[in-house]
KEZATOR-27161 format. One record per residue (C-alpha): residue number from 1; x, y, z; residue in one letter. Coordinates in steps of 0.2 Angstrom, whole numbers. Layout:
<lovo i="NUM" u="X" v="Y" w="Z" aa="A"/>
...
This chain:
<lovo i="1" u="-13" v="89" w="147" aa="X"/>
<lovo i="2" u="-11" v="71" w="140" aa="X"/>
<lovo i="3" u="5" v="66" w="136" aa="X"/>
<lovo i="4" u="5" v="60" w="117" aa="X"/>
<lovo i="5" u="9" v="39" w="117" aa="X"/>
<lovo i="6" u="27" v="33" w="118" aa="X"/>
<lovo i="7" u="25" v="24" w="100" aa="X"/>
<lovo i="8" u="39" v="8" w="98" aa="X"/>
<lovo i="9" u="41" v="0" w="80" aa="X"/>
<lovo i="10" u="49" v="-19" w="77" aa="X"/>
<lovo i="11" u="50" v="-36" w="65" aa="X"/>
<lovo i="12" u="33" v="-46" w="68" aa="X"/>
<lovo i="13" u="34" v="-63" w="76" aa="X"/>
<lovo i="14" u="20" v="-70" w="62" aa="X"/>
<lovo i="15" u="17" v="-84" w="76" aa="X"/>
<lovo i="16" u="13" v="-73" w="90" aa="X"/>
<lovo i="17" u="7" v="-55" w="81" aa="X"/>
<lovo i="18" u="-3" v="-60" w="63" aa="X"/>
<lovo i="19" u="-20" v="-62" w="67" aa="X"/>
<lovo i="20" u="-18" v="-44" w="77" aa="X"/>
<lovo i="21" u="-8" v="-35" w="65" aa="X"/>
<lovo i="22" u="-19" v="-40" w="52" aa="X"/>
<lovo i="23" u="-35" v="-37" w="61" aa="X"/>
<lovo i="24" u="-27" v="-18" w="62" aa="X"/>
<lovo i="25" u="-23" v="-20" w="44" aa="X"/>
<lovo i="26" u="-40" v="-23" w="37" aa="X"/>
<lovo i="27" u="-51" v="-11" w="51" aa="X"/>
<lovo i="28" u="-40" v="2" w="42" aa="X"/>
<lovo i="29" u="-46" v="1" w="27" aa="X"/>
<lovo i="30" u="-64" v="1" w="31" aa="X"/>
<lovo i="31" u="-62" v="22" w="39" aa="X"/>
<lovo i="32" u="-64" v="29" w="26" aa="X"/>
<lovo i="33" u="-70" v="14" w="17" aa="X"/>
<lovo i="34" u="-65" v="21" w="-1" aa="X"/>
<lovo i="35" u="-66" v="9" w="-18" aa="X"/>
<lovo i="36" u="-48" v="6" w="-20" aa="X"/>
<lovo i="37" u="-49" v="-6" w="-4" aa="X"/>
<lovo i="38" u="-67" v="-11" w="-8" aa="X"/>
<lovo i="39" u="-60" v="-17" w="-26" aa="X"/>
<lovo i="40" u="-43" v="-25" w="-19" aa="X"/>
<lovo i="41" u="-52" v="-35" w="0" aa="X"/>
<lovo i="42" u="-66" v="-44" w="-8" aa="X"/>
<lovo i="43" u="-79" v="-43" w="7" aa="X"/>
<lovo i="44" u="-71" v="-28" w="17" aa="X"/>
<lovo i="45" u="-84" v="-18" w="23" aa="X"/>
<lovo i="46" u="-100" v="-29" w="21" aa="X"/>
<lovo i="47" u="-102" v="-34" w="37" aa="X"/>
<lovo i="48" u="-108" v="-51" w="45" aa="X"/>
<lovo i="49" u="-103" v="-68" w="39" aa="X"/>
<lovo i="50" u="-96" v="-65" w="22" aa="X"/>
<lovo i="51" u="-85" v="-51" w="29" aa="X"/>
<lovo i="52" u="-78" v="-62" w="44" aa="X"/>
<lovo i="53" u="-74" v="-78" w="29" aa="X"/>
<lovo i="54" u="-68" v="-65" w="17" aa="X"/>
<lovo i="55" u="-56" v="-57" w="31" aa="X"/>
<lovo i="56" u="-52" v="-75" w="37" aa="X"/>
<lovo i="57" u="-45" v="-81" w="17" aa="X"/>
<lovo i="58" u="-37" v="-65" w="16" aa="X"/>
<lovo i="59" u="-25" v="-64" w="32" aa="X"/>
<lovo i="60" u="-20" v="-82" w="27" aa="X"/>
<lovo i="61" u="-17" v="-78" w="11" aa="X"/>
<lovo i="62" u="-6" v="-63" w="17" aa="X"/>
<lovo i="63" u="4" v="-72" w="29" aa="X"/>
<lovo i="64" u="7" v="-85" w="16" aa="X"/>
<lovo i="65" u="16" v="-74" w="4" aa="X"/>
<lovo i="66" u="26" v="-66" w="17" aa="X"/>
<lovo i="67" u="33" v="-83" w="25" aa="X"/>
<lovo i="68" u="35" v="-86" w="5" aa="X"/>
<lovo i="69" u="47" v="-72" w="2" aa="X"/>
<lovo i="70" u="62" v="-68" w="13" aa="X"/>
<lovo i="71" u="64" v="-52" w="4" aa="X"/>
<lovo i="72" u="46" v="-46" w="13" aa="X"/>
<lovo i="73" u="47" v="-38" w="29" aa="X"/>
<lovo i="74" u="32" v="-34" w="40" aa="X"/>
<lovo i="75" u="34" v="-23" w="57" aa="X"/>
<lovo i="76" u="21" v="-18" w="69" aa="X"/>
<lovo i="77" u="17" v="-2" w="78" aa="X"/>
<lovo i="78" u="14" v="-3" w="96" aa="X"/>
<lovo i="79" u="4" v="10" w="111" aa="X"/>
<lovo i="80" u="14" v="2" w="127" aa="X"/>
<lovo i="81" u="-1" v="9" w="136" aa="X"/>
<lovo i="82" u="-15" v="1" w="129" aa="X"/>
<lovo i="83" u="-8" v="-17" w="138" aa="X"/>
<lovo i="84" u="-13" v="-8" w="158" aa="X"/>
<lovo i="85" u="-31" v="-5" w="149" aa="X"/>
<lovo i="86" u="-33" v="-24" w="143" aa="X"/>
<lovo i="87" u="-31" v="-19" w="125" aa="X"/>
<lovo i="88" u="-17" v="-25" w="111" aa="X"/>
<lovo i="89" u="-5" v="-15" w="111" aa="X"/>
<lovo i="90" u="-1" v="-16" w="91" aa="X"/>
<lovo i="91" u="-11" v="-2" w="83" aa="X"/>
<lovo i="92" u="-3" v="-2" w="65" aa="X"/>
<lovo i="93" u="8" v="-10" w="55" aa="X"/>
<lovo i="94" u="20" v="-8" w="37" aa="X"/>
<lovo i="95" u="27" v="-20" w="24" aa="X"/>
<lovo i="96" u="37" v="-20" w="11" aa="X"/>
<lovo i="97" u="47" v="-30" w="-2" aa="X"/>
<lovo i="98" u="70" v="-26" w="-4" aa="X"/>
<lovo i="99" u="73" v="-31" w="-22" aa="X"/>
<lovo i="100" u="91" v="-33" w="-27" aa="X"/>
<lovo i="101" u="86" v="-33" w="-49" aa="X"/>
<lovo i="102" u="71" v="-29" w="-59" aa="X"/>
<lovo i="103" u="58" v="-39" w="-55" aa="X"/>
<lovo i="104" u="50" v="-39" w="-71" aa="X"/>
<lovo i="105" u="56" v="-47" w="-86" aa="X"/>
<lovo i="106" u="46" v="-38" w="-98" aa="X"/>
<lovo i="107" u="32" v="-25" w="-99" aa="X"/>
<lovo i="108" u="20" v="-40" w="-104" aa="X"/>
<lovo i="109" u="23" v="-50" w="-88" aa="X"/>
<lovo i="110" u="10" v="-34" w="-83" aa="X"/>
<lovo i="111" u="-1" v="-32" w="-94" aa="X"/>
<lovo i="112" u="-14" v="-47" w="-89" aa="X"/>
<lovo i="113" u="-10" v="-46" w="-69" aa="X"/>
<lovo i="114" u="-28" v="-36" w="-64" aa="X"/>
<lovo i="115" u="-35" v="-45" w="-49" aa="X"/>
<lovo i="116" u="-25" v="-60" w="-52" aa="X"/>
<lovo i="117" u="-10" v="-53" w="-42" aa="X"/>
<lovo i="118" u="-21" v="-49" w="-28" aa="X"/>
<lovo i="119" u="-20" v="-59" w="-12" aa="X"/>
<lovo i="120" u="-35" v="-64" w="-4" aa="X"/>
<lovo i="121" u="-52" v="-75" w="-10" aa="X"/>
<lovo i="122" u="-55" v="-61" w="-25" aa="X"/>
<lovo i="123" u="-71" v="-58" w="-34" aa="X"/>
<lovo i="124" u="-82" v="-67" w="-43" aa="X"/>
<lovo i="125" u="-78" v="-70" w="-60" aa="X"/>
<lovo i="126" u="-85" v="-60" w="-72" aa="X"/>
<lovo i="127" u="-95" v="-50" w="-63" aa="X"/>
<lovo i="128" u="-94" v="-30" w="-60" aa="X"/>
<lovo i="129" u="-81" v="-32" w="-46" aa="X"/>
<lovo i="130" u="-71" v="-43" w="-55" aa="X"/>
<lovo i="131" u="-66" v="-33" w="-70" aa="X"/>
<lovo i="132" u="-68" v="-15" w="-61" aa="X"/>
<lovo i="133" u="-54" v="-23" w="-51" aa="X"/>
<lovo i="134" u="-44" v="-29" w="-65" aa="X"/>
<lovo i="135" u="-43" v="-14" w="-72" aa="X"/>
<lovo i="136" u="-39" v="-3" w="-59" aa="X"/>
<lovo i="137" u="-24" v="-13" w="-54" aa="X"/>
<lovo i="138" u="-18" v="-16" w="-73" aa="X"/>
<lovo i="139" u="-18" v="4" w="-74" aa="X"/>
<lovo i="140" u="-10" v="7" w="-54" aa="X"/>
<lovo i="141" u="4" v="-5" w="-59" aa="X"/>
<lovo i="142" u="7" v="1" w="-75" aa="X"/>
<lovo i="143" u="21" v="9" w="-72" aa="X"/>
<lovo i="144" u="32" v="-1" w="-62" aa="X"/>
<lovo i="145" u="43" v="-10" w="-76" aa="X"/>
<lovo i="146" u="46" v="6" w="-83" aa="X"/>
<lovo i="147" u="55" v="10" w="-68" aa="X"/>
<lovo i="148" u="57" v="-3" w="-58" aa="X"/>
<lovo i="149" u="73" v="-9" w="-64" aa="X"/>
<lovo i="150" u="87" v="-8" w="-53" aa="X"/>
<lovo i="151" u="88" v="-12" w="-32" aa="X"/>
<lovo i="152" u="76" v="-4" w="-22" aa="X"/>
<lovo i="153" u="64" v="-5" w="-12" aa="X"/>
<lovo i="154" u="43" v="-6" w="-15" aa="X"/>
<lovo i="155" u="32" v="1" w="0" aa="X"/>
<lovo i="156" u="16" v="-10" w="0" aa="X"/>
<lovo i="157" u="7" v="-6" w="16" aa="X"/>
<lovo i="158" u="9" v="8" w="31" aa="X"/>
<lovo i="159" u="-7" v="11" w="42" aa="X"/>
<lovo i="160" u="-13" v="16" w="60" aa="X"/>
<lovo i="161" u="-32" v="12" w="66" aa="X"/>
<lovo i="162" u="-41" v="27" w="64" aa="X"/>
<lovo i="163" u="-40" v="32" w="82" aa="X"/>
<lovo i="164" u="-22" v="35" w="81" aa="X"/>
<lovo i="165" u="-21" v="44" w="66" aa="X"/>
<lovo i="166" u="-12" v="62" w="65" aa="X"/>
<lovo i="167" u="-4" v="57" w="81" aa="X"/>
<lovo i="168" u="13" v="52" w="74" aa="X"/>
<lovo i="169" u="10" v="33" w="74" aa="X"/>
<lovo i="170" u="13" v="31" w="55" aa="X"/>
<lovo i="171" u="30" v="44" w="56" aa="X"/>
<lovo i="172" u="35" v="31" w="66" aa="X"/>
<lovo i="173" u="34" v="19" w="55" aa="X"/>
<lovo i="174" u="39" v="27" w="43" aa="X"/>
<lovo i="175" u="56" v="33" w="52" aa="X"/>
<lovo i="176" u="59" v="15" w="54" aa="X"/>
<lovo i="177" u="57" v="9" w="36" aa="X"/>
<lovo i="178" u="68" v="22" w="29" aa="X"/>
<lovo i="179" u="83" v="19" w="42" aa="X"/>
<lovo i="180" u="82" v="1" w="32" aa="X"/>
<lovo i="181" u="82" v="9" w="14" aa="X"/>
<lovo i="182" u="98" v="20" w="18" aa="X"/>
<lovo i="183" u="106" v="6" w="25" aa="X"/>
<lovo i="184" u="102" v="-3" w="9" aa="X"/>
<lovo i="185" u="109" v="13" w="1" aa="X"/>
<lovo i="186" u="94" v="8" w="-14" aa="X"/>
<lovo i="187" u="80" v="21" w="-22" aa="X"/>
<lovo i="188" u="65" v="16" w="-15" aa="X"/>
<lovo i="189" u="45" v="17" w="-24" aa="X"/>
<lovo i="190" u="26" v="17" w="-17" aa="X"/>
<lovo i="191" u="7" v="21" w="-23" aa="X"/>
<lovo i="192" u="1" v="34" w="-11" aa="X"/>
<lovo i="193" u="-18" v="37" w="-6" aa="X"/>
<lovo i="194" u="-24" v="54" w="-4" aa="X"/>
<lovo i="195" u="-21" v="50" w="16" aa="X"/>
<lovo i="196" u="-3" v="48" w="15" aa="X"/>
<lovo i="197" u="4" v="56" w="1" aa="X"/>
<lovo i="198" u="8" v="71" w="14" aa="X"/>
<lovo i="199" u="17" v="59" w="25" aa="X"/>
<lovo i="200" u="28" v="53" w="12" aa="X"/>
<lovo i="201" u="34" v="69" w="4" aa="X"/>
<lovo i="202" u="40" v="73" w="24" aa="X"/>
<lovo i="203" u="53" v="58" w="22" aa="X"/>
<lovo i="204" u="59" v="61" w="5" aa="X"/>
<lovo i="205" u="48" v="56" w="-8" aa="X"/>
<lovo i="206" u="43" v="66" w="-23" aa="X"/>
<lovo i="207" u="25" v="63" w="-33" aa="X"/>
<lovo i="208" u="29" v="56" w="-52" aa="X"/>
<lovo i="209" u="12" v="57" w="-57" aa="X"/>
<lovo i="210" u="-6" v="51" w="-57" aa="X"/>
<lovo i="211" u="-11" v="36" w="-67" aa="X"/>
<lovo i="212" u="-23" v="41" w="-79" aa="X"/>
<lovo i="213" u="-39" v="28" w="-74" aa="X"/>
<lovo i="214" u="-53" v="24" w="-89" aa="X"/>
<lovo i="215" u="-64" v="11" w="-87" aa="X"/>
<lovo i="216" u="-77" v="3" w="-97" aa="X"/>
<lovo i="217" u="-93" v="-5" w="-96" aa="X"/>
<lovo i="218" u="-100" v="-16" w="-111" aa="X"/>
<lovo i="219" u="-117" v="-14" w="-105" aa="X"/>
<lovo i="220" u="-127" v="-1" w="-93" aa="X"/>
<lovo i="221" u="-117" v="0" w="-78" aa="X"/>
<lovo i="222" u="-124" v="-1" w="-59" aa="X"/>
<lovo i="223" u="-126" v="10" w="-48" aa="X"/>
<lovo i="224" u="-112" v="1" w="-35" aa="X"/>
<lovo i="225" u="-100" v="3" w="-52" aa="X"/>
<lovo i="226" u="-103" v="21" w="-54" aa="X"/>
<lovo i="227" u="-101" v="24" w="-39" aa="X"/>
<lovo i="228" u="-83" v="14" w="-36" aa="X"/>
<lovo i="229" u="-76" v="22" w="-53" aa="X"/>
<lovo i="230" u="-81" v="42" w="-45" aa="X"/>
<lovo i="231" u="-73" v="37" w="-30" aa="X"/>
<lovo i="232" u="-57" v="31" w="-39" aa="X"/>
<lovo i="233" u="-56" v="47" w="-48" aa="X"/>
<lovo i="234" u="-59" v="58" w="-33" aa="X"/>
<lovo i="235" u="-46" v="51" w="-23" aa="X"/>
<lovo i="236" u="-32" v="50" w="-36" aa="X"/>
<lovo i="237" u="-15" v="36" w="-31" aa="X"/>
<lovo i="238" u="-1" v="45" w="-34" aa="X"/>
<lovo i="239" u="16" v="37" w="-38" aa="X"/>
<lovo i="240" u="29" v="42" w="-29" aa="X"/>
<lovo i="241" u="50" v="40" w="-28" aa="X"/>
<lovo i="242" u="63" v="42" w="-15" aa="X"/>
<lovo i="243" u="82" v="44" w="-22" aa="X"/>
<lovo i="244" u="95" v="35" w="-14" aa="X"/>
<lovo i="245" u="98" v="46" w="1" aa="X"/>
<lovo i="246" u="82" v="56" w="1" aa="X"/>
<lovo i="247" u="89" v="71" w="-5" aa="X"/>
<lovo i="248" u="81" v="78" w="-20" aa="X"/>
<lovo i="249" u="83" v="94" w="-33" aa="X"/>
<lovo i="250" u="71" v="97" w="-44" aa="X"/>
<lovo i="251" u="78" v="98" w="-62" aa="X"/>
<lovo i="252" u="97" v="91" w="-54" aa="X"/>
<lovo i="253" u="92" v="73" w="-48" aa="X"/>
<lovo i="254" u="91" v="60" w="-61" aa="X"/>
<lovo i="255" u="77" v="51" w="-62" aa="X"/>
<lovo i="256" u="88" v="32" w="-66" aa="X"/>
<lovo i="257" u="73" v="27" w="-77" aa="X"/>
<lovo i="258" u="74" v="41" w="-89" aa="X"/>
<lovo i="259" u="94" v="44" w="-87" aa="X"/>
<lovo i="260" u="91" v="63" w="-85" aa="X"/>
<lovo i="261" u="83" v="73" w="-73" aa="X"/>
<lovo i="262" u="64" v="81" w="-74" aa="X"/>
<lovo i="263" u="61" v="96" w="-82" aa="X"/>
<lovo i="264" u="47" v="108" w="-75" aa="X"/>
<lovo i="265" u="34" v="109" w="-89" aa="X"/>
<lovo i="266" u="25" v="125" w="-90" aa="X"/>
């Protein structure tokens, strides 16, 4: 029997690891290629050309933003092994953001974010795309300067390539980043897909809730938008919350946005 892959986890030198972090970064969001990434990576997924310029602006812009802000921390998953078969050893990757205060001033700073927020060449203005996108992420973001208001941490990014999921790859990952929040001694937030919201209740994270997604459509929408907004409802994001610690009660722990803890509604 196959031995299962002695994973390691550390920092990433953005000199010597980007352009294959990243490459991992964006081929995992292409299996299952599902309308959250298709409305967040202009170009992911359409193959040829426009794909390879749209990944090209987008790594850039990525590592831009982290060499921007000392407070964002990228690590890389590696497989050892791969290196004797000629292959890059990093097959994954995680980010995330340490704040020390609310980052938001006021709900209206919010409000008008959409697709402006996102990194990356983005879509063309005015068109389907562009104000699908706009609203999804005004409605997925909703909700962080209601709680987002004291130190913690934000989990923006955790994946594996395909091959090397359900192997443990992303625990690991996820061990490492949470030996950093409980060294912060900070609460800690994230969105979680339907792919991953498993993992993250393991390591101490309850579910909030679901964003409630409407979108509209002034005029008859296309088939590409009907089909983006059923996929967005049929793979739900949840918001999740770890406590300082990780240890949770239901109806004990108090959730430090509301000053009280959840009550069970029947």
């Amino acid at each position: 029997m196959t031995s299962p892959p002695n994973f390691v986890v550390s920092p990433v030198d953005y000199d010597k690891d980007w352009d294959d972090l990243f490459t991992t970064y964006w081929d995992s969001w292409k299996e299952p290629l599902q309308a959250v990434g298709q409305l967040t990576f202009s170009g992911i997924g359409v193959g040829g050309p426009q794909e390879a310029e749209a990944f090209a602006a987008t790594k850039q812009a990525y590592l831009a933003a982290a060499l921007a802000n000392p407070n964002q921390h990228w690590v890389k998953i590696e497989d050892p092994s791969r290196v004797s078969r000629g292959l890059c050893p990093i097959i994954g990757g995680g980010g995330w953001t340490e704040y020390q205060e609310n980052p938001f001033r006021a709900h209206s700073e919010v409000a008008n974010q959409g697709c402006n927020r996102l990194l990356g060449p983005g879509f063309e203005a005015g068109s389907e795309r562009y104000h699908l996108s706009a609203e999804l992420y005004m409605q997925l973001w909703s909700w962080r300067p209601r709680m987002m208001k004291t130190a913690h941490v934000y989990g923006q990014a955790l994946w594996v390539i395909p091959e090397y999921r359900h192997l443990s790859a992303t625990a690991c990952g996820m061990d490492y980043w949470i030996r950093r929040i409980d060294e912060l001694g900070v609460e800690s937030y994230l969105e979680g897909s339907s792919l991953s919201t498993s993992l993250y209740l393991k390591h101490g994270f309850i579910i909030i809730g679901y964003p409630t997604m409407v979108f509209h459509h002034k005029d008859k929408p296309s088939a590409d938008w009907t089909k983006l907004v059923h996929d967005i409802q049929a793979h739900p994001v949840s918001v999740m919350w770890r406590p300082k610690g990780g240890v949770y009660k239901e109806g004990e722990t108090v959730l430090p946005w509301q000053g009280k803890p959840r009550q069970a509604k029947l």
